[in-house]
C-alpha positions in Angstrom: 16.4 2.8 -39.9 13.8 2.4 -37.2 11.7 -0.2 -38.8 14.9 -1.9 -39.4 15.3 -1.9 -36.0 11.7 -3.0 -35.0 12.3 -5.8 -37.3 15.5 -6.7 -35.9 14.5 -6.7 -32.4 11.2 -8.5 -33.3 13.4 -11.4 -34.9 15.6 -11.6 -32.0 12.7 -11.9 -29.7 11.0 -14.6 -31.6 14.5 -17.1 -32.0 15.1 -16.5 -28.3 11.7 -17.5 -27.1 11.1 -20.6 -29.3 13.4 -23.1 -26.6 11.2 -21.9 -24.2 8.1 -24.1 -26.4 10.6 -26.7 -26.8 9.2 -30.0 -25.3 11.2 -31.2 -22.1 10.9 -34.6 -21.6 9.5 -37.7 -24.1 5.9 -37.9 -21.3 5.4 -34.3 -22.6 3.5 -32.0 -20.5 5.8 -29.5 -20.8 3.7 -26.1 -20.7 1.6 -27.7 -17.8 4.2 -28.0 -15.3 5.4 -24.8 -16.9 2.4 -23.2 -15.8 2.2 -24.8 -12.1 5.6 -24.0 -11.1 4.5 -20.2 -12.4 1.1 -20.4 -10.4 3.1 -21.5 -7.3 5.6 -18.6 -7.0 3.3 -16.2 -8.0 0.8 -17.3 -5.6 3.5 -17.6 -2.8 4.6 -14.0 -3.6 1.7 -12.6 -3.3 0.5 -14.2 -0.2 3.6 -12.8 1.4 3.7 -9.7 -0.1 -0.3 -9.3 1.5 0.8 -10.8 4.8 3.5 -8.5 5.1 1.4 -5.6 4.0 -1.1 -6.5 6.7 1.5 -6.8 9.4 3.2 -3.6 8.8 -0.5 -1.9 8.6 -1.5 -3.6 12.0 1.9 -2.9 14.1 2.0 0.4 12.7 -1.7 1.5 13.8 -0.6 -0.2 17.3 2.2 1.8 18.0 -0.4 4.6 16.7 -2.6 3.8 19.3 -0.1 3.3 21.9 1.8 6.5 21.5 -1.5 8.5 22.0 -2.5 6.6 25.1 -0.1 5.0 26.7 -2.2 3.1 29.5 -3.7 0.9 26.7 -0.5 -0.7 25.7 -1.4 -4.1 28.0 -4.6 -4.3 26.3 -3.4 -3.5 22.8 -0.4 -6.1 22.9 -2.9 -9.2 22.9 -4.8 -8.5 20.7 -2.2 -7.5 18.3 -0.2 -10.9 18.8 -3.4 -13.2 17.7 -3.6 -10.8 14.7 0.2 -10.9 13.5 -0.1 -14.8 14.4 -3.4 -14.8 12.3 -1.7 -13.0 9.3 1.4 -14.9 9.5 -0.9 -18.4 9.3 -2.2 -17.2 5.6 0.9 -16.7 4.2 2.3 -20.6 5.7 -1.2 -22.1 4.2 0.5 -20.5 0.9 3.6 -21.7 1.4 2.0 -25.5 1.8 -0.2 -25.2 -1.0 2.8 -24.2 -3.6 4.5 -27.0 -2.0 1.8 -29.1 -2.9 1.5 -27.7 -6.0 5.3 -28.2 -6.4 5.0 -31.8 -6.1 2.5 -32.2 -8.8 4.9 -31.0 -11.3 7.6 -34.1 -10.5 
């Protein structure tokens, strides 16, 4: 019963993933653009996903900082600005290079 089951899930799995090799257009090229379109998401995702990481980090260790003396909140603000502007500046320079990357596969 089980290694009926293996086999049928194994089966299922392999006539469900053989459109994906399926060629897409008569130029071909298919698995390339495949591939670029994959890179540019993931790359885009994780570029956010570290911005955001760095953000949170940053404010959070402001606040920190803030809440134990008070008197430095002026000189704490600036800096902290430039930084989230900083951060926030990586993950646009991701966003135009999977745009770029975008228009390759077209």
């Amino acid at each position: 019963m089980k290694l009926a089951r293996i086999l049928g899930i194994a089966m299922a799995a392999l006539l469900l993933t053989s459109p994906a090799f399926a060629e897409t257009a008569a130029g071909g090229g298919g698995i390339d653009r495949g591939l670029i379109a994959l890179a540019a998401g993931l790359g885009l995702g994780i570029a956010a996903f570290g911005a955001a990481l760095g953000q949170g980090r940053a404010t959070g260790a402001a606040m920190a900082s803030i809440g134990r003396h008070p008197n430095s909140a002026d000189g704490v603000f600036t800096p902290l600005i430039v930084g989230l502007a900083l951060m926030e500046a990586l993950a646009l320079y991701a966003l135009v290079i999977a745009f770029m990357l975008a228009g390759r596969i077209g």
